[in-house]
C-alpha positions in Angstrom: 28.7 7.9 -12.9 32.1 9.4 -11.4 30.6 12.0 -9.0 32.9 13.5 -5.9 30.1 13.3 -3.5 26.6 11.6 -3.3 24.1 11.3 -1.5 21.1 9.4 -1.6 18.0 10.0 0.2 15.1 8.5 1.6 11.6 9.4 3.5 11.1 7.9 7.3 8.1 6.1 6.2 6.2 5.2 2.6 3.3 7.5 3.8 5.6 10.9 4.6 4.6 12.9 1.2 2.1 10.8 0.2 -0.3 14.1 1.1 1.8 16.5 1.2 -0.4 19.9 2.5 0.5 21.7 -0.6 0.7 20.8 -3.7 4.0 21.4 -5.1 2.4 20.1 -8.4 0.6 23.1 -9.7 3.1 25.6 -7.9 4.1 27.9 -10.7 7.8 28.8 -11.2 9.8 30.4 -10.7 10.6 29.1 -6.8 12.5 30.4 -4.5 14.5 29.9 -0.7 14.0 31.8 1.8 16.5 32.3 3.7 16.6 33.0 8.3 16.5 36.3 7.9 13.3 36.6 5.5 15.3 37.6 2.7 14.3 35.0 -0.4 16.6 34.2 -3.6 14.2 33.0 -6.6 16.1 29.3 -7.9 16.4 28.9 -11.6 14.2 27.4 -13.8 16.2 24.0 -14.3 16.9 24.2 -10.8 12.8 24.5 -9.6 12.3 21.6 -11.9 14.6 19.2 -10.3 13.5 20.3 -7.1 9.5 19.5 -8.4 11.2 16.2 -9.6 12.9 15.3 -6.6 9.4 16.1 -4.2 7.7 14.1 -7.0 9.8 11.4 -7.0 9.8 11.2 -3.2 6.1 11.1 -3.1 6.2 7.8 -4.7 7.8 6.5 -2.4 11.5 6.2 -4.2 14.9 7.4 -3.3 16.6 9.9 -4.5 20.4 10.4 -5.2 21.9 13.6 -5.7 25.6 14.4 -6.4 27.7 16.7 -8.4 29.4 16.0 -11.5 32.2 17.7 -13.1 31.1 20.2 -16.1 33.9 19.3 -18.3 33.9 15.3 -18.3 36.7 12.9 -19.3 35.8 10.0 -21.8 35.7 7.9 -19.2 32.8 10.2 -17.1 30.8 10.5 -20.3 30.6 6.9 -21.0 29.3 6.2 -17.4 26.8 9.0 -17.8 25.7 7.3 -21.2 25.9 4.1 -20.2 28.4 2.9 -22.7 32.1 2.2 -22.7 34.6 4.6 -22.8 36.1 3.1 -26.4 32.3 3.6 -27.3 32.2 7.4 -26.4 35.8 7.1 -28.4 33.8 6.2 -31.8 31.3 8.8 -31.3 33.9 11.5 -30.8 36.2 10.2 -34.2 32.9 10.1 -35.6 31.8 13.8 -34.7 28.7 12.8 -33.0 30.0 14.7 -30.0 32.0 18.0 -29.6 35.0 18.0 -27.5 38.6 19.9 -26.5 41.7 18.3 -26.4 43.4 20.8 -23.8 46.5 18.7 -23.6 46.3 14.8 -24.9 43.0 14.2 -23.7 39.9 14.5 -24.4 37.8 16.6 -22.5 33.8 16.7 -23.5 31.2 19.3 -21.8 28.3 17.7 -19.7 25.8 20.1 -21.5 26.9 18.5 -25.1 26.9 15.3 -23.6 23.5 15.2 -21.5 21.9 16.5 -25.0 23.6 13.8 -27.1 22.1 11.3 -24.8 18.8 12.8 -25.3 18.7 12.9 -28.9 20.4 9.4 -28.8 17.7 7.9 -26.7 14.7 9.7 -28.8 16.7 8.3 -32.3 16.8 4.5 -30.4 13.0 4.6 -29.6 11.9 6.0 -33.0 14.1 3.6 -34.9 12.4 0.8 -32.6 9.0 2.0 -33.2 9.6 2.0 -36.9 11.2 -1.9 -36.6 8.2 -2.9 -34.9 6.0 -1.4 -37.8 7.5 -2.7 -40.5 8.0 -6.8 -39.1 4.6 -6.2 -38.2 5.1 -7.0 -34.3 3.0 -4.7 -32.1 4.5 -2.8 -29.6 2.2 -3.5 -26.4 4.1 -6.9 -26.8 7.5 -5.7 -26.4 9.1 -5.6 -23.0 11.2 -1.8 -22.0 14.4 -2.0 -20.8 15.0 1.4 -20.2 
């Protein structure tokens, strides 16, 4: 993924937030940060969820990398993001399976459309799998995830 910054992060040791004293688990949203001079500013929604993801995903032990992405992505972004190449996000643009601008010769696609095109793509892939494996008659417990 082109980002302009990244950073990944890790915890000292495997045990750090293993038990963490509170349980950010149950905390009900909407967070917010305090700031030095006891005034707070409550986070979005979206923005409390990655933050409950991020804590989470720490807790098991796992890194995290965070970075910042462009909101209006070049072909070349969006296929990185999707995991495809770029003459792929091509097809699906000629195809109109994905919005975009062309603000001069190029085209320019919004993260939102694409983040949501590669959820409804990823649902369509593991329905159309689960429906392979009923009608060949394979049983999916046998079949290895990739993804």
């Amino acid at each position: 993924m082109t980002m302009l910054m990244e950073r990944t992060v890790t915890l000292p040791g495997p045990q750090a937030l293993r038990h963490p004293t509170v349980d950010l688990s149950h905390t009900p949203l909407p967070v917010a940060v305090v700031f030095a001079d006891g005034t707070s500013q409550p986070l979005p929604d979206n923005v409390a969820k990655a933050f409950h993801e991020i804590i989470a995903t720490l807790s098991s032990g796992q890194a995290v990398t965070i970075g910042h992405v462009n909101t209006t992505l070049t072909t070349q972004e969006a296929a990185d993001i999707l995991g495809v190449s770029r003459p792929t996000v091509v097809r699906f643009l000629d195809e109109g399976r994905l919005p975009y601008t062309r603000p001069g010769s190029h085209r320019r696609l919004a993260l939102e459309d694409v983040m949501t095109f590669r959820e409804t793509w990823h649902r369509e892939r593991r329905e159309a799998l689960s429906e392979l494996t009923y009608t060949t008659g394979l049983r999916s417990d046998n079949l290895v995830s990739t993804r």
